[in-house]
LOVO-380595 format. One record per residue (C-alpha): x, y, z; residue in one letter. Coordinates in nm, 2 decimals. Layout:
! residues N
+--------+--------+--------+------+
|      u |      v |      w | rest |
+--------+--------+--------+------+
|      X |      Y |      Z |    A |
...
+--------+--------+--------+------+
//
This chain:
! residues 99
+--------+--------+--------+------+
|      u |      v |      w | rest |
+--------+--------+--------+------+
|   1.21 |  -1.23 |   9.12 |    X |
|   1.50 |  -1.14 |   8.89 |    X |
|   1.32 |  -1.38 |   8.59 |    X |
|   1.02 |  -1.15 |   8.63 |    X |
|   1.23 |  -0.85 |   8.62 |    X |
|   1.40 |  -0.95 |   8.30 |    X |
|   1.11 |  -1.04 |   8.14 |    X |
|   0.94 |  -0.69 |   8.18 |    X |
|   1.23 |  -0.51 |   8.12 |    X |
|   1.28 |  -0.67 |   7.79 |    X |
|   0.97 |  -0.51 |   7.59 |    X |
|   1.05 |  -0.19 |   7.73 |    X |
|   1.42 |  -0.18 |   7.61 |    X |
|   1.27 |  -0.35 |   7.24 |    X |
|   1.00 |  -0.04 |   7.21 |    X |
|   1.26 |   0.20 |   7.34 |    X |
|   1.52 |   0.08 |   7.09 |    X |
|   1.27 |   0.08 |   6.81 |    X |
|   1.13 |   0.44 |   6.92 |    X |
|   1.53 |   0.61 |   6.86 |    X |
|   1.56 |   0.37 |   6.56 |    X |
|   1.22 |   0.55 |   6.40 |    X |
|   1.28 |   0.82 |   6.12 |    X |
|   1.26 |   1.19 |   6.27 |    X |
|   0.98 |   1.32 |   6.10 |    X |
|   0.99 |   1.69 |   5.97 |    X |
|   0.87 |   2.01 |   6.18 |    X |
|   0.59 |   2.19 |   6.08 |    X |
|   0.75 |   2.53 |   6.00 |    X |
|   0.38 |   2.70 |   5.94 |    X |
|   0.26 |   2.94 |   6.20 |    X |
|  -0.04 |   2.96 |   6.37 |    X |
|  -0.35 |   2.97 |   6.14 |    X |
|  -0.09 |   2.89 |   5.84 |    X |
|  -0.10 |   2.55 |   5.70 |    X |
|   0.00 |   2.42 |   5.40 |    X |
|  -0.40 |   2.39 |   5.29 |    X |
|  -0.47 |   2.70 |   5.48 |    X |
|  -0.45 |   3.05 |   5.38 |    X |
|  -0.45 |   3.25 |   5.69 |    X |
|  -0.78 |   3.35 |   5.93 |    X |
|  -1.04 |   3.52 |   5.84 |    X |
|  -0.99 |   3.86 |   5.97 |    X |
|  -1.26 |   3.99 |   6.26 |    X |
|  -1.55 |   4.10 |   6.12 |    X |
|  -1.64 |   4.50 |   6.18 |    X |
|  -1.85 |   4.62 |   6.44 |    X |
|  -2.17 |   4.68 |   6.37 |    X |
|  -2.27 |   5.03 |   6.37 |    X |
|  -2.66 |   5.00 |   6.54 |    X |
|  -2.76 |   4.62 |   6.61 |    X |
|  -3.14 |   4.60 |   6.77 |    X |
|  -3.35 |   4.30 |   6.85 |    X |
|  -3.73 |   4.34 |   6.93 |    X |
|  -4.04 |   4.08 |   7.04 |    X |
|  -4.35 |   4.22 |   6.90 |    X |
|  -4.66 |   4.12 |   6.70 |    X |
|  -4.66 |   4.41 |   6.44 |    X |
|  -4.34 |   4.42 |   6.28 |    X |
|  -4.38 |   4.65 |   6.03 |    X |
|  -4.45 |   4.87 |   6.31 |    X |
|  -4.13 |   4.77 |   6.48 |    X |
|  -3.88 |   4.83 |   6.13 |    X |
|  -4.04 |   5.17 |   6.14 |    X |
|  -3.94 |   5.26 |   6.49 |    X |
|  -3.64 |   5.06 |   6.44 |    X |
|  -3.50 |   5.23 |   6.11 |    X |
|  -3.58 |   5.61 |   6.28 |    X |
|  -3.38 |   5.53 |   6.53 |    X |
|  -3.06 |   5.41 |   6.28 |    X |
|  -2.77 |   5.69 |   6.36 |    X |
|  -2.65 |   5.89 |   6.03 |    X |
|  -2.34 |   5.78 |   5.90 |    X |
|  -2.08 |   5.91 |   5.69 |    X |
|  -2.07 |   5.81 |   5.29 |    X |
|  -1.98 |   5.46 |   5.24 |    X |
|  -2.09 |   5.10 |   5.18 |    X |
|  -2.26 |   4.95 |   5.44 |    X |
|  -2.43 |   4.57 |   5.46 |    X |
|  -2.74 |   4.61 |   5.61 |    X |
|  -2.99 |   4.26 |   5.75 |    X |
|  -3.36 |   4.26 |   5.85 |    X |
|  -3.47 |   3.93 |   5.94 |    X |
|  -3.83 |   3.85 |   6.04 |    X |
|  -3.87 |   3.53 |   6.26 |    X |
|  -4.20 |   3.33 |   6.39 |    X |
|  -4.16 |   3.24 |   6.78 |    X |
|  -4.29 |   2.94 |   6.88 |    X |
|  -4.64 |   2.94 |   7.04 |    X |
|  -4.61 |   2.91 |   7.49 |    X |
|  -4.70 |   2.60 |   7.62 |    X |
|  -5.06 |   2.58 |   7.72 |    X |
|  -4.93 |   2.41 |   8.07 |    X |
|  -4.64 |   2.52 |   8.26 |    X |
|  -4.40 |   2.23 |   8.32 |    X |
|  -4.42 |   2.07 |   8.66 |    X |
|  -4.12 |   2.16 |   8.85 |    X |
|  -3.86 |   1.89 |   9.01 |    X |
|  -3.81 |   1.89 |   9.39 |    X |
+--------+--------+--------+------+
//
């Protein structure tokens, strides 16, 4: 019992000898977000100031509606996205559903 004892406490002293006998590596003095390749976050982006979504099948219908109902704003520079996507058709046949 006390060769078995020896001979699996002798890799364990080895690695822990070698781990203290290991250079010490540096600490990484860059804060959060601030690595040496980084250059900080990206700040939030604002809030938008009227965001609308809409399902219909006569848009240019809908960007009217939709640009009436845009609330005045003071003088400025604003970004401003219309975006015109095809839904896929429905499935002729409902999926069965699992019991």
């Amino acid at each position: 019992m006390k060769q078995i004892a020896i001979y699996l406490s002798a890799p364990l002293l080895l690695v822990s000898a070698l781990a203290c006998a290991a250079p010490q590596t540096q600490a990484d003095h860059h804060p959060e977000g601030f690595g040496p390749h980084k250059h900080g976050m990206m700040p939030p982006r604002p809030m938008p100031l009227y965001a609308a979504t809409e399902t219909t099948t006569t848009p240019a219908e809908t960007l009217k509606n939709l640009v009436a109902q845009v609330p005045q704003t003071a003088a400025g520079k604003y970004q401003v996205k219309v975006e015109v996507l095809p839904l896929p058709e429905k499935p002729m046949h409902p999926a069965p559903a699992d019991h």
